[in-house]
C-alpha positions in Angstrom: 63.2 74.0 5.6 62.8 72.7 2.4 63.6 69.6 3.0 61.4 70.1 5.8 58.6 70.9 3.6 59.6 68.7 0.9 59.1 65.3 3.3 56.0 66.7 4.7 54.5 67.1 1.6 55.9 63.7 0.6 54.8 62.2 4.0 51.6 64.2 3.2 51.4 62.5 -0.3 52.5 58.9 1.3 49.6 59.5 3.6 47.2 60.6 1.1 48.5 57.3 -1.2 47.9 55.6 1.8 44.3 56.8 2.6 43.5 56.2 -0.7 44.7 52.6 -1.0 43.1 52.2 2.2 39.9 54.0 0.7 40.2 51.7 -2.3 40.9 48.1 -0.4 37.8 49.3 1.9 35.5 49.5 -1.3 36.6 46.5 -3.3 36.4 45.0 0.1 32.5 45.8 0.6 32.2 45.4 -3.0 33.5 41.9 -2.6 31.4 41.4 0.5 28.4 42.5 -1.5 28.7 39.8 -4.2 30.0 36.8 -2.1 26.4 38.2 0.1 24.2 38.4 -3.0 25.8 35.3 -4.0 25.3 33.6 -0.8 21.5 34.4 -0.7 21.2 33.5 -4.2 22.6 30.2 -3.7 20.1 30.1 -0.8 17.6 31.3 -2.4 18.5 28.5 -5.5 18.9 25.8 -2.2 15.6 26.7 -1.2 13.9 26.2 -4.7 16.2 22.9 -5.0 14.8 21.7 -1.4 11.4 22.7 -2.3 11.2 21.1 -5.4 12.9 18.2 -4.1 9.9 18.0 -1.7 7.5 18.3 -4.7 8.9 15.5 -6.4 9.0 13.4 -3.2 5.2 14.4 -2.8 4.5 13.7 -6.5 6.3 10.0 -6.3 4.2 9.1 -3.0 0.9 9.9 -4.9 1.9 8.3 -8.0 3.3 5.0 -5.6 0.1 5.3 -3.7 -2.1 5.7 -7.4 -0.3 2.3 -8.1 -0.8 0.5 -5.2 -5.0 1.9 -6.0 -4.6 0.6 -9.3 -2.6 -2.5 -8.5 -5.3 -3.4 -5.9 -8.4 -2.6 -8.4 -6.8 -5.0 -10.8 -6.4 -7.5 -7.9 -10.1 -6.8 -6.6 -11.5 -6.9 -10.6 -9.3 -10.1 -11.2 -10.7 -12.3 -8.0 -14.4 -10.8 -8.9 -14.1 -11.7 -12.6 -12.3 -15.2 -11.1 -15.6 -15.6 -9.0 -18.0 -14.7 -11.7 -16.2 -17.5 -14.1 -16.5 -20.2 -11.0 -20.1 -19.3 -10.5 -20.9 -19.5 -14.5 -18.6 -23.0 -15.1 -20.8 -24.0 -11.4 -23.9 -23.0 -12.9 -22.9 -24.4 -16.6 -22.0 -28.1 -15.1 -25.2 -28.3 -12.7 -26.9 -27.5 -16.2 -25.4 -30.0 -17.9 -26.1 -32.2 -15.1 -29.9 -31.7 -15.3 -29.8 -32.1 -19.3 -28.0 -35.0 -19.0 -30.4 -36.1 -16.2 -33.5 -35.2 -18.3 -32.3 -36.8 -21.6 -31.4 -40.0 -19.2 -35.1 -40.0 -18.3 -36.4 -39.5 -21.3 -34.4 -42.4 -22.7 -35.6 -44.8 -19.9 -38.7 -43.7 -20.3 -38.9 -44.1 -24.7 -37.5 -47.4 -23.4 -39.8 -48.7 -21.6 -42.6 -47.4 -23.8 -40.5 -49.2 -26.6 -41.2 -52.4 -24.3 -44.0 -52.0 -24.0 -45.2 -51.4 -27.6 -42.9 -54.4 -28.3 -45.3 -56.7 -25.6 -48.4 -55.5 -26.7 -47.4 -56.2 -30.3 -45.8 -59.2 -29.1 -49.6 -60.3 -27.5 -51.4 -59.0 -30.4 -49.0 -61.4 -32.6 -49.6 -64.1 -30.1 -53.6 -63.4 -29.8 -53.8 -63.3 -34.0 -52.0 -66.3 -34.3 -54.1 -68.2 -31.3 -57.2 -66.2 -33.4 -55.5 -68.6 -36.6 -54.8 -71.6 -35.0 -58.3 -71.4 -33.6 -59.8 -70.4 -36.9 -58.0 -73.5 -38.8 -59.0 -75.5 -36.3 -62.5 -75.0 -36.6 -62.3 -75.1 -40.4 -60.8 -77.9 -40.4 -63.4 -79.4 -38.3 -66.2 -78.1 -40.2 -64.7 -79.6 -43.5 -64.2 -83.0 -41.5 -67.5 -82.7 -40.3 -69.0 -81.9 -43.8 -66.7 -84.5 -45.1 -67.8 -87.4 -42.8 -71.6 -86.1 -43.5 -71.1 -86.4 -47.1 -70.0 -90.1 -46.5 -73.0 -91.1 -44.7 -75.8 -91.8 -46.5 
């Protein structure tokens, strides 16, 4: 009966091992569970923030693409104004020119023909004071010739 009692109280003590075992495999098994869980939502949770900031950055590139394309077009839109502006001014400058050039053209002609004129009334004025001469010589000439044949006549 001993032996009787010895293997149930070794069966007893196998069982008890056993449960134990069991007992401990359960817990490190939900132990394990609980990490590879927490784990698992915390590389969710770190996939989440990755996605999300993922997104942020996709949001912040489309504004900063769309802020270049803004500023891109601004420097386009300034360039073609500032491209008009110098057009208009050289336009303006050259029809400008144009009308000084015009101006001093008429003022030349015009100085020239005054010069042409002052040159034909000095011309005439030459031409009258040497006729007034030549008139004056004349008549002295004929005045002495006519004294001259007086004073031979007796």
């Amino acid at each position: 009966m001993q032996a009787r009692a010895d293997a149930h109280a070794r069966v007893a003590a196998a069982e008890a091992d056993r449960d134990a075992a069991i007992e401990r495999a359960r817990t490190e098994a939900t132990e394990r569970i609980a990490a590879a869980e927490a784990e698992r939502d915390q590389t969710r949770t770190g996939a989440a923030q990755a996605e999300e900031s993922a997104w942020l950055a996709q949001q912040d590139a489309a504004r900063a693409q769309a802020a270049a394309d803004a500023a891109r077009e601004e420097t386009q839109r300034v360039r073609a104004d500032a491209e008009k502006s110098l057009a208009t001014f050289r336009a303006e400058a050259v029809a400008e020119l144009a009308a000084v050039r015009a101006d001093l053209r008429a003022r030349a002609e015009r100085a020239e023909r005054e010069a042409d004129a002052y040159r034909a009334e000095l011309a005439q004025l030459r031409e009258h004071t040497a006729h007034e001469e030549t008139a004056a010589e004349v008549a002295s000439t004929r005045r002495r010739g006519h004294r001259a044949s007086q004073a031979t006549q007796p």
